[in-house]
C-alpha positions in Angstrom: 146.4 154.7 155.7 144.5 156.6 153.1 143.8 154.6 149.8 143.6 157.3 147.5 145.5 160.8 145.8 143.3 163.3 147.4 145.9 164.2 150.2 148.3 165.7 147.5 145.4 166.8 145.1 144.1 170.2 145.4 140.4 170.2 144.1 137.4 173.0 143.5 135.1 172.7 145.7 132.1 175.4 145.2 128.3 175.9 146.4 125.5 176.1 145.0 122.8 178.0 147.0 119.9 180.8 146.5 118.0 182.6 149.1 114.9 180.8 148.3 113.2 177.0 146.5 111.8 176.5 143.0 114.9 178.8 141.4 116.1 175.4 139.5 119.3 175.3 142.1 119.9 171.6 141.9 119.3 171.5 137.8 121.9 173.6 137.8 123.9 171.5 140.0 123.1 168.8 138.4 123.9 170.4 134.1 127.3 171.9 135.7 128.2 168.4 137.3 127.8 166.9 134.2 129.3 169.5 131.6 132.4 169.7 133.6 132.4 165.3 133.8 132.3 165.8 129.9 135.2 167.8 129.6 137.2 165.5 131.2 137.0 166.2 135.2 136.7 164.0 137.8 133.5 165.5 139.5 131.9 164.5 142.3 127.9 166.1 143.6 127.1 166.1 147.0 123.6 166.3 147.6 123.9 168.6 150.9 120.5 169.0 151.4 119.8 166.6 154.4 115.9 167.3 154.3 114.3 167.0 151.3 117.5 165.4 148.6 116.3 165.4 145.2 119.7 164.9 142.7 119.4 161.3 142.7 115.5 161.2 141.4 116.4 164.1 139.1 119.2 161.7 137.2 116.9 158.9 137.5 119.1 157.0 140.3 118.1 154.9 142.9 121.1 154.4 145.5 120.6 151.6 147.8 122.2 154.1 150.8 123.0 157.1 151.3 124.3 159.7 153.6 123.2 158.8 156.5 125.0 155.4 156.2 128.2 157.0 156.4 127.5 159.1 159.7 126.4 156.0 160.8 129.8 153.9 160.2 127.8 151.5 158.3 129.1 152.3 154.7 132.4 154.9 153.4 131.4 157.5 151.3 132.7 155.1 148.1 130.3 152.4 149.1 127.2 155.2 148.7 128.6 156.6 145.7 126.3 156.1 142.7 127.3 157.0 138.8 125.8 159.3 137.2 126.2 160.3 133.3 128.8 160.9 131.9 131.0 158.8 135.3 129.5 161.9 137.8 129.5 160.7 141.1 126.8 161.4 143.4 126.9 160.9 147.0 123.3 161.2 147.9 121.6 163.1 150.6 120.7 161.7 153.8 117.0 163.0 154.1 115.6 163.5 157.6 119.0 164.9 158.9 118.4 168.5 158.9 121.6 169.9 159.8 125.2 169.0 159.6 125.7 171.0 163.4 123.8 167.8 165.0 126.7 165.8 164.6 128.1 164.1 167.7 131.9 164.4 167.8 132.3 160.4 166.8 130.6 161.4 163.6 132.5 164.3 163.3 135.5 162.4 163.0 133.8 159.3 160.3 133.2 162.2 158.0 136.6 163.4 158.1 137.6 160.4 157.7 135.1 159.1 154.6 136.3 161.9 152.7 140.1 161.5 153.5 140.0 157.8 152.4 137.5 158.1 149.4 138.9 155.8 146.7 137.7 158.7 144.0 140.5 160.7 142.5 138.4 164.0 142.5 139.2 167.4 140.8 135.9 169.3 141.2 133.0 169.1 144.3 130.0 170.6 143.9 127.7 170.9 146.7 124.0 171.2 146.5 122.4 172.5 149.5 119.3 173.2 151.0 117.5 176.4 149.7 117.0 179.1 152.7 119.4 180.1 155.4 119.5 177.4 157.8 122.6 177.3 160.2 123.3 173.8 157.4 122.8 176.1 154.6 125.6 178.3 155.4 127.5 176.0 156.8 128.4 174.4 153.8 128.3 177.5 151.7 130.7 178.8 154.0 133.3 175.7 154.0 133.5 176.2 149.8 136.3 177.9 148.0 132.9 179.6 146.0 129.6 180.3 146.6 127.3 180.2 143.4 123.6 182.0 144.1 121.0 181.0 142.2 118.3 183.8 141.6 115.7 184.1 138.7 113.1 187.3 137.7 110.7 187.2 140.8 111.0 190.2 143.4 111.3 187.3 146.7 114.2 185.5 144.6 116.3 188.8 144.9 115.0 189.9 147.8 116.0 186.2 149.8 119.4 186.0 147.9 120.2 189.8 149.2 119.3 188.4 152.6 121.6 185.3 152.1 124.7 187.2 151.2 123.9 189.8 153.7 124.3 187.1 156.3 127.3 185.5 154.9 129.3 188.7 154.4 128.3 190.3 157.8 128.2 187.3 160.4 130.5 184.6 158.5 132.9 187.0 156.6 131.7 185.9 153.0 133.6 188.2 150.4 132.9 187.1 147.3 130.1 185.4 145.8 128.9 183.9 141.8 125.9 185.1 140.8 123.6 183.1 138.3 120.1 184.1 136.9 117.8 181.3 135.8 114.8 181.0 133.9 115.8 184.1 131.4 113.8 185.3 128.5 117.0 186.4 126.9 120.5 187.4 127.7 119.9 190.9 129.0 117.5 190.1 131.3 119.9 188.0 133.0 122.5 191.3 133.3 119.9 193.7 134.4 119.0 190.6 137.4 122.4 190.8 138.3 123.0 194.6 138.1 119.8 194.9 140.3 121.1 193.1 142.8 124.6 195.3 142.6 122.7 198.1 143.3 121.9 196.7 146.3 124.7 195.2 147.8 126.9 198.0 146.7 125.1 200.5 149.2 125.0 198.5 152.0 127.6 195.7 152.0 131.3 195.1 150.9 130.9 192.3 149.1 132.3 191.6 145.5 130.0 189.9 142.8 130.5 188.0 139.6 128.0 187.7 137.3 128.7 183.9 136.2 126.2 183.8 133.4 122.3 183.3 132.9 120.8 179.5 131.6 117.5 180.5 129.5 114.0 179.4 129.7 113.9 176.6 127.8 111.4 173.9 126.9 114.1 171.0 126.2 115.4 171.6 129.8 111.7 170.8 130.9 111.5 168.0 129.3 114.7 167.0 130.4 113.2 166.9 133.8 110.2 165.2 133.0 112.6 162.4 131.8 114.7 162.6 134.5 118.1 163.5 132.6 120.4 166.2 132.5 119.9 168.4 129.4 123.7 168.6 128.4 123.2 164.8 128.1 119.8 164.2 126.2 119.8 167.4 124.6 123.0 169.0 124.2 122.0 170.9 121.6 119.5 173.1 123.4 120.2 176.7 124.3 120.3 175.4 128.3 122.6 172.9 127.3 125.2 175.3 125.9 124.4 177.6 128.9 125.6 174.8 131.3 128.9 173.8 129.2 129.8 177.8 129.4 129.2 177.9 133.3 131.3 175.3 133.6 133.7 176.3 131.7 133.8 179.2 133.5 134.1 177.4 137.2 137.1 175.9 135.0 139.2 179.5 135.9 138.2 179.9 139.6 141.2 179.0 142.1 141.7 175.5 143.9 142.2 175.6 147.5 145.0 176.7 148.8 145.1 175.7 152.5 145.4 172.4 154.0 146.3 171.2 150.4 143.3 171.9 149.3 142.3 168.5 150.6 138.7 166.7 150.6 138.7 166.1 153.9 139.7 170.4 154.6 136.0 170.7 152.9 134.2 169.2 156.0 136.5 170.1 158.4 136.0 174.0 158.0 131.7 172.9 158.2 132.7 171.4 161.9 135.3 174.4 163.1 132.5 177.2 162.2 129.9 174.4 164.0 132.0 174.3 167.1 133.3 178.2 167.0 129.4 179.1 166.9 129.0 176.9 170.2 126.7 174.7 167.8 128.5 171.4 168.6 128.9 170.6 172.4 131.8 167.9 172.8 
């Protein structure tokens, strides 16, 4: 019987993704996480990159087990929990698994299960994954209620995350997708990013884009890194600090799942459906 609230609590559950590595994708995990925990969420942080997970050394945190543990039945999904500031939970990434379609059906079913029976009351589940667009990639960004992509002022940033929602929209029926620029100069620069990529998508794909907001260049968020933090927490003044707490605030508006209750568990059960409908998982 399931110990917990999640069956009758809807949550948000949303991506965050880019076309291509070294945009700052999981700092921005990470700083939303965070800022939304501050306000008074329950938020939990997958960190859905099974090859190279990196949200547990970027809060300092050194979980005993991780992912892995629960495919394996050896630990729940509460038992690999660590806490994070401000009470985030993260359930760390199981590195070496590269993708969530190698699943045998057994371990199909624990994961349903770990997240039907998590002992967390969560509200908000943010899921960092792998950069690219590896059949893992969009599998999770597929299975969230939103998909938040990460770009930043470089010509392959825009030209991957084009690519990226190209393939979601036209093979995986992606309509709408967040769009953050990171790493601006100033405000503007962050618009004209977004409304480059508009240009784009507007002649060649029917998609609909949000421009979520820009986090600027900024040296405290550097040296947040260097120390292993999140900015909102050891900075919260900085301008990337008050960036983050407007994103989330933001994420605070978008829609909670409306089918299957907007359960945990409906989260990794749409990964395994489009796994099985694309003939990825043999039974």
């Amino acid at each position: 019987m399931p110990k917990n609230t999640n069956s009758i609590r809807p949550i948000r559950v949303f991506a965050v993704t880019s076309g291509k590595g070294g945009v700052g994708k999981t700092n921005i995990s990470v700083n939303i996480g965070v800022a939304l925990a501050e306000s008074g969420h329950s938020v939990a942080l997958f960190d859905a990159d099974m090859g190279l997970a990196n949200v547990d050394v970027m809060l300092g945190l050194q979980p005993r087990f991780n992912f892995s543990h629960v495919l394996s039945g050896e630990k729940t999904l509460d038992e690999v929990m660590v806490t994070g500031p401000s009470n985030l939970k993260v359930i760390p990434g199981a590195s070496g698994i590269q993708r969530m379609s190698e699943l045998s059906p057994i371990e199909q079913a624990a994961v349903i299960r770990s997240f039907s029976e998590m002992d967390q009351n969560i509200d908000v589940l943010i899921v960092d994954t792998a950069a690219g667009i590896s059949s893992s990639v969009v599998n999770f960004s597929k299975a969230c209620q939103e998909v938040i992509v990460v770009v930043c002022d470089e010509p392959t940033s825009l030209t991957d995350a084009y690519a990226f929602i190209k393939l979601l929209n036209r093979d995986h029926g992606v309509f709408r997708f967040q769009i953050l620029t990171n790493m601006t100069s100033r405000a503007e620069q962050g618009r004209k990013l977004f409304v480059k990529l508009c240009k784009v998508t507007d002649r060649y794909l029917d998609v609909a884009l949000n421009y979520m907001g820009s986090v600027p260049s900024d040296e405290y968020l550097r040296r947040a890194v260097r120390k292993q933090a999140a900015v909102v927490e050891v900075y919260p003044q900085s301008s990337s600090a008050q960036a983050f707490r407007n994103l989330a605030r933001k994420s605070e508006s978008w829609p909670v799942a409306q089918q299957a209750g907007g359960h945990l568990e409906f989260f990794v059960e749409r990964i395994i459906h489009s796994n099985v409908v694309n003939g990825e998982i043999m039974a």
